[in-house]
N, C-alpha and C positions, 0 to 999 in steps of 0.2 A: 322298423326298429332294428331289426336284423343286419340291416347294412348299416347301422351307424357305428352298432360294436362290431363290424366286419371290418369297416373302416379304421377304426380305432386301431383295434388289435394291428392290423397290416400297419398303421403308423407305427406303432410302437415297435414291434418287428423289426420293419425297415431303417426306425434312427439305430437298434441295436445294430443290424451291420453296418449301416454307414460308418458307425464307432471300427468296428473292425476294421473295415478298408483303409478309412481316410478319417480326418479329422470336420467333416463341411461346418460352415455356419448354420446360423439358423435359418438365412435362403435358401443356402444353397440344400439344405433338408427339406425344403419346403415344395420346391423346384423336383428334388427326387420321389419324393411323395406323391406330387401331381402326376408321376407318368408311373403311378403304382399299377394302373392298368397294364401296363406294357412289361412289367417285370415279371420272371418266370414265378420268382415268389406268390403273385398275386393269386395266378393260380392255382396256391397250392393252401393259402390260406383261405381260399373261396372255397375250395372243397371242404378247408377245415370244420368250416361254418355254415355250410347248409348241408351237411352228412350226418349221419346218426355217431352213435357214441362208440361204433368199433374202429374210428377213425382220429389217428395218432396226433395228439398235444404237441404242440410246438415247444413246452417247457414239460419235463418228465420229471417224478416225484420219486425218489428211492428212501428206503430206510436201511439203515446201519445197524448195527449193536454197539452200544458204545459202553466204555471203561472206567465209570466217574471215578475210580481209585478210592472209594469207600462204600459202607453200609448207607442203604434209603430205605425209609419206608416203600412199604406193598399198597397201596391204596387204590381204590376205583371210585370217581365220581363224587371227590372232595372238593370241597372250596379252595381257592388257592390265588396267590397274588407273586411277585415279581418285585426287587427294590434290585438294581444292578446284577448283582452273580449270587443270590440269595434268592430261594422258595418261598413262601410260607404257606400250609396244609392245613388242612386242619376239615371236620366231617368227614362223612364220606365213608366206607367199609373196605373190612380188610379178607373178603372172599369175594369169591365168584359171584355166578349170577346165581340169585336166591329162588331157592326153593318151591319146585311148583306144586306141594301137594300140604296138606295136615301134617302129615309126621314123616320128617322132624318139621318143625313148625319154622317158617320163615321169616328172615327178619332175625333174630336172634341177639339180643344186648351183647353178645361176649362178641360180636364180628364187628359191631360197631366202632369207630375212630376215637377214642374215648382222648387223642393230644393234639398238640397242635404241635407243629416239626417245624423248623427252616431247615431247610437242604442247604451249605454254605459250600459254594464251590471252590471261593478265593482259598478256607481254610480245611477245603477237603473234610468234611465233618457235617452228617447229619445228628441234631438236637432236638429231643422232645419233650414234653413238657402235658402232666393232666389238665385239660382243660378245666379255667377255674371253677369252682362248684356251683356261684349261682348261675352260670349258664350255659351247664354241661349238659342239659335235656337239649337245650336249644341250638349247640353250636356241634354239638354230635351226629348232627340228622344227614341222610343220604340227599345226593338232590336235590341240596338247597341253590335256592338263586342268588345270582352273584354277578358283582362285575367291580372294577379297579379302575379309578380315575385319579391318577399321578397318583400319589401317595396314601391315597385312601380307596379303603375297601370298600361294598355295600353287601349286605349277605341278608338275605331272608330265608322261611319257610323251612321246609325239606321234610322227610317224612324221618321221623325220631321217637323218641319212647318217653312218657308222661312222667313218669317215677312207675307206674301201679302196675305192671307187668314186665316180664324176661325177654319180652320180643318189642320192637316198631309198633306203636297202636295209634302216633298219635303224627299230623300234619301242624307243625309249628306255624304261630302266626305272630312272630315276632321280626322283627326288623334291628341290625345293626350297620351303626357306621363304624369302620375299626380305623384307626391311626398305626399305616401298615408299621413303620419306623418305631413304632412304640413296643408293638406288637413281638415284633425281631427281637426287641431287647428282653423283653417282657421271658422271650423262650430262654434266650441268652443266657438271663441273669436267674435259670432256674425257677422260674418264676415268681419274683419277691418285687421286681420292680421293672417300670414306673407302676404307676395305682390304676387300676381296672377304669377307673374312667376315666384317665389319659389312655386310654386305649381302645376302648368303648367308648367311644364319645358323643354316642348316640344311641339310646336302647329305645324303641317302641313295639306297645303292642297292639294290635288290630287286627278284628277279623278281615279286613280287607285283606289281610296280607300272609291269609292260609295258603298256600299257594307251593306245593310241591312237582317236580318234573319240567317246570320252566324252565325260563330264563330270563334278566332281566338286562333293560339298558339305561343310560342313562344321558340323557340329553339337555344342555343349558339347563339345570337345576327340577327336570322333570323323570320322574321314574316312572319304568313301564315293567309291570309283568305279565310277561308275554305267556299264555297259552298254560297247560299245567292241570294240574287236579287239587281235588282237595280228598285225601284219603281217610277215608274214618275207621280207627279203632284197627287192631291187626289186621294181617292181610291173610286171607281166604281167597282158595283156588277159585275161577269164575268171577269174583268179586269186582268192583271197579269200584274207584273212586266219583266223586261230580267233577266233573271238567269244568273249566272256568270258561272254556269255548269264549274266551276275553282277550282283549288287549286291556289293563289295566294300570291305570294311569295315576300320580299322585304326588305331591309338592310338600317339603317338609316345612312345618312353622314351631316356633318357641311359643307356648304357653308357658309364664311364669319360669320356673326351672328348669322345667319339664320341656319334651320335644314330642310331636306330635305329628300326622299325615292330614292333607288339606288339600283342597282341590280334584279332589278325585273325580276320575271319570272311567265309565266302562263300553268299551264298545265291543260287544257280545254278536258273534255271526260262527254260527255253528259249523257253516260252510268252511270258513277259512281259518277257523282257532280250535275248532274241536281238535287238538293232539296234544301230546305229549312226549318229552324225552326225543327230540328232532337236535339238530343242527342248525341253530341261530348264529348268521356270519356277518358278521359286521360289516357297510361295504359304504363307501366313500361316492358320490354323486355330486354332480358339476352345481352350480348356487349356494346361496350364502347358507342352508337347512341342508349342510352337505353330507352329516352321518345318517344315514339307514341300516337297513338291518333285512335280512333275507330270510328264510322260514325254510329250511330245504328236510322233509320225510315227516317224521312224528308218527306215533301210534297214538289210537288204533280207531279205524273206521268200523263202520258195519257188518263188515265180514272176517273181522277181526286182524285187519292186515293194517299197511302203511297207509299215507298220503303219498300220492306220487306229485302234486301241482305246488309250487311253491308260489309263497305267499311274502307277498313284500311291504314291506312298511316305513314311511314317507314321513315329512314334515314332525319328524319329532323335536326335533327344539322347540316348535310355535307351540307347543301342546295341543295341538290339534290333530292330531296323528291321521293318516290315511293310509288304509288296508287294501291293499289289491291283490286278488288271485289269478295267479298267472294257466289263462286257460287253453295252453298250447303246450307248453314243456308237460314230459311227461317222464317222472324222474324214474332211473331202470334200478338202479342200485345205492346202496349206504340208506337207509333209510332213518336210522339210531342214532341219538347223542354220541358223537364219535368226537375223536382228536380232530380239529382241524385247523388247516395253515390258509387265513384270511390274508390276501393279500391286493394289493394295486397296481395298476400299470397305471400311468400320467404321462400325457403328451401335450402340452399347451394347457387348454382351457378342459381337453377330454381326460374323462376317468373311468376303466372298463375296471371293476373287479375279478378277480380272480381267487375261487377258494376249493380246498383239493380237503376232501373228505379223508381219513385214514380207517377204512374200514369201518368194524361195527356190525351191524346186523343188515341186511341188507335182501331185496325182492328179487333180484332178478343173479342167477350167477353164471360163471362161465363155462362154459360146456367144449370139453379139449377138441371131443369128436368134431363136432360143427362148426371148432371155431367163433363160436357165437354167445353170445349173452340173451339164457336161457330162462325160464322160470321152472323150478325143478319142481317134480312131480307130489313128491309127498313128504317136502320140508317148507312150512312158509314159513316166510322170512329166517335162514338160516344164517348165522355167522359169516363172518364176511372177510374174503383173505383178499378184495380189491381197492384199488387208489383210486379214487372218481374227483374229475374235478368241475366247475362251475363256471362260466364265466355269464357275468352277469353288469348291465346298465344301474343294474340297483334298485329300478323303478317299475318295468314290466317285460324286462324278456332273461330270461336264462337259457343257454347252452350249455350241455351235458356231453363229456369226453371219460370215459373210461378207457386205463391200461389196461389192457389186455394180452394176454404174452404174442412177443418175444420180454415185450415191455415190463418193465417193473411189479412183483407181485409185494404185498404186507407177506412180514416173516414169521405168518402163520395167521390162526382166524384171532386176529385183536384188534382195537382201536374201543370198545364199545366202554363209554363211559370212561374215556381216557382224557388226555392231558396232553395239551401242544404248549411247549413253551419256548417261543420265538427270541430269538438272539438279540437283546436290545439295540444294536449298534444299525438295525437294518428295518428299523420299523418306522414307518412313515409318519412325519411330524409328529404330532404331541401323542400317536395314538397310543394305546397300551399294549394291542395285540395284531394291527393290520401291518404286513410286509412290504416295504416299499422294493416292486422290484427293479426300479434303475438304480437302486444301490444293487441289491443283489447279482444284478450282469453289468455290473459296473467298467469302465474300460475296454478290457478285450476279455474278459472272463464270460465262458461259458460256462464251467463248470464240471464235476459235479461242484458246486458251493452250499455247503451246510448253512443252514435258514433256522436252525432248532432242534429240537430236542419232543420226542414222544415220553410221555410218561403215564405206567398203571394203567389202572383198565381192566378189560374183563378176559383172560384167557381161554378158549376152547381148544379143545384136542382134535374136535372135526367141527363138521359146518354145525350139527344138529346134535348137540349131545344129551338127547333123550329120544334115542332113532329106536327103535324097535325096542325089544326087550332088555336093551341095556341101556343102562345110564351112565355121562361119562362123567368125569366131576369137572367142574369150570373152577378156574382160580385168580387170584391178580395177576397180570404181567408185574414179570419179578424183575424183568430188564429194560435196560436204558436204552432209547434209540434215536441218533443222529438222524434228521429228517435233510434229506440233498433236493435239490432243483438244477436240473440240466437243463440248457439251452439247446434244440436241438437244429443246428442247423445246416440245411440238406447243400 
């Protein structure tokens, strides 16, 4: 399988410079392709692809700081959607990473997201608004799963506070469909109008649908959540939640007024869904069941650390899903729900994914002396100040390339439980969040070309901020940062 994304990749490469040189047909591409053996490129993308990860990306990932010219929310690991040059926000908290000990007790109601925002870029102005009261227990929670299909939202779970205590005690198990356009106004107008169920337009509840530190997808009219816990009652140091160690499956039906979950299915394999709070990437695969979805880190295993083997997942249209763990990749770094930029190369009938992790937490770091990506001695899984990226068939094989300097580093230890928000104008058909990149090096453009926007997340001051006898404090990333894609060609 390794040569077939070897393949790929070297096509896609090769039409990008053909574009630079000359203009060819599609023979005469075709005709250059065939003697891809014979070009010196060849062998520089063969090494790319059977060498380990300290060996340099043919497209290189920078970040920026960038200058929205107003006030935004501080947020990490909210819910959030996209309608042209407009946000919407809403869960999620407004500190660092929470507290690992009894006192002060973690979790806290006054750190909670208690609004919903739109960020409006056209008009230079962020607006917030109290989340409406009947379902501010529910739409407050950290962690909920979520995902955005054209103009509508899907949000469940997250872990959030019941009414009966001052901290997080409780894993919501409700479900909404939001009407994003409604929604916009809904902040807009102060909150007075349209009516809560033009905008809600879907509330259910089910314990199917406990389910905090996922994520979910949504396929021809089939919803999956993916992986996750269900956390009982405050959180306590040592404590864990049950994992749903699941892929969790389910189809919405009308009862009378009412709307309801149906068709449920669980396929439970502790092997490959025990995690949580991983990086689920959306990824485009050749046949008519073309959306998958890739499973790259999650905590926590046995010994209290990452998943290093990423786990892939198939045929979700048909609703018959199939799970496969990938038992050769063996991932070195980003291991945490991080920012990340899903993206596609397309050549013909081929489709190699492409997805660039922004940090986050991560197992293995870089070590100046040895030049080398190391596992450090007595920080697991520490903060993480590197770009890793992915490329993947979508179905059983992934390749792992980490920057490493000279290359690009993240502008300090962030990404974890952050926010990519992709530039509409470059995102591949009808997707919501995959990057098309023959738009992106479109013509003769290498680059650097801005692809997005990093937003919030979890700030650290070092890798490990509870290293020895001091503690440091973690906060939101309070800045904005342009995410670039370079082409880099030798």
């Amino acid at each position: 399988m390794k040569n077939s994304i070897l393949r790929v990749a070297g096509l896609f490469l090769l039409l990008l410079i053909n574009q630079y040189c000359s203009q060819p047909t599609e023979n005469q591409a075709t005709n250059e392709t065939m003697e891809m053996a014979e070009s010196p490129l060849y062998g520089r993308i063969q090494q790319l692809f059977e060498s380990d990860s300290t060996v340099s990306d043919f497209i290189q990932v920078s970040l920026e700081e960038a200058d929205p010219g107003f006030w935004m929310p501080e947020l990490q690991s909210p819910v959030y959607a996209t309608i042209d040059d407009q946000w919407v926000l809403f869960g999620g908290r407004k500190s660092g990473l929470h507290n690992m000990a009894k006192d002060p007790p973690a979790f806290p109601n006054l750190m909670a997201n208690d609004s919903i925002w739109v960020v409006d870029f056209a008009n230079k102005k962020s607006i917030g608004v109290p989340i409406p009261e009947p379902y501010f227990h529910q739409l407050s929670g950290s962690s909920m799963l979520h995902y955005q299909e054209g103009e509508t939202l899907y949000a469940s779970g997250g872990y959030t506070n019941d009414g009966t205590d001052s901290v997080s005690n409780w894993t919501s198990d409700y479900f909404f469909e939001i009407n994003v356009p409604n929604l916009i106004q809904y902040v807009l107008s102060g909150g007075t109008s349209p009516a809560l169920d033009q905008i809600f337009t879907k509330v259910i509840q089910d314990p199917f649908l406990q389910v905090t530190g996922g994520e979910m997808m949504v396929a021809n009219g089939n919803f999956y959540l993916v992986g996750g816990q269900n956390y009982k009652g405050s959180y306590l140091p040592g404590n864990t939640g049950e994992y749903t160690s699941a892929l969790r499956k389910f189809r919405l039906v009308q009862e009378g007024s009412d709307w309801a979950i149906t068709d449920t299915l669980s396929v439970i394999d502790s092997k490959k869904l025990h995690r949580r709070d991983y990086t689920l990437a959306e990824v485009i695969t050749p046949g008519p069941d073309s959306l998958g979805a890739v499973i790259y880190g999650g905590v926590f295993n046995k010994y209290g650390l990452g998943y290093p083997s990423p786990v892939y997942l198939n045929d979700l249209g048909s609703g018959d899903p199939e799970v496969t763990l990938d038992t050769v990749t063996s991932q070195k770094v980003n291991f945490y729900s991080a920012a990340q930029v899903d993206a596609v190369m397309a050549f013909g009938d081929y489709r190699v994914s492409r997805v660039s992790i922004l940090g986050g937490i991560t197992y293995m770091v870089y070590d100046a002396e040895s030049g080398k990506l190391v596992v450090p001695d007595t920080i697991p899984l520490p903060f993480s100040n590197l770009i890793s990226t992915y490329y993947t068939n979508g179905e059983d094989e992934t390749i792992e390339l980490v920057q490493t300097p000279p290359q690009a580093q993240m502008p300090g230890y962030l990404g974890a439980n952050a926010v990519f928000f992709p530039l509409p104008e470059l995102l591949y058909g009808e997707a919501a969040s995959i990057i098309d990149l023959n738009k992106v090096f479109s013509g003769e453009q290498t680059g650097p070309v801005l692809v997005g926007y990093m937003y919030g997340g979890i700030k650290s001051p070092v890798p490990n901020p509870m290293s020895g006898m001091q503690n440091y404090n973690t906060s939101v990333n309070s800045k904005l940062y342009g995410v670039y894609m370079t082409l880099v060609i030798p």
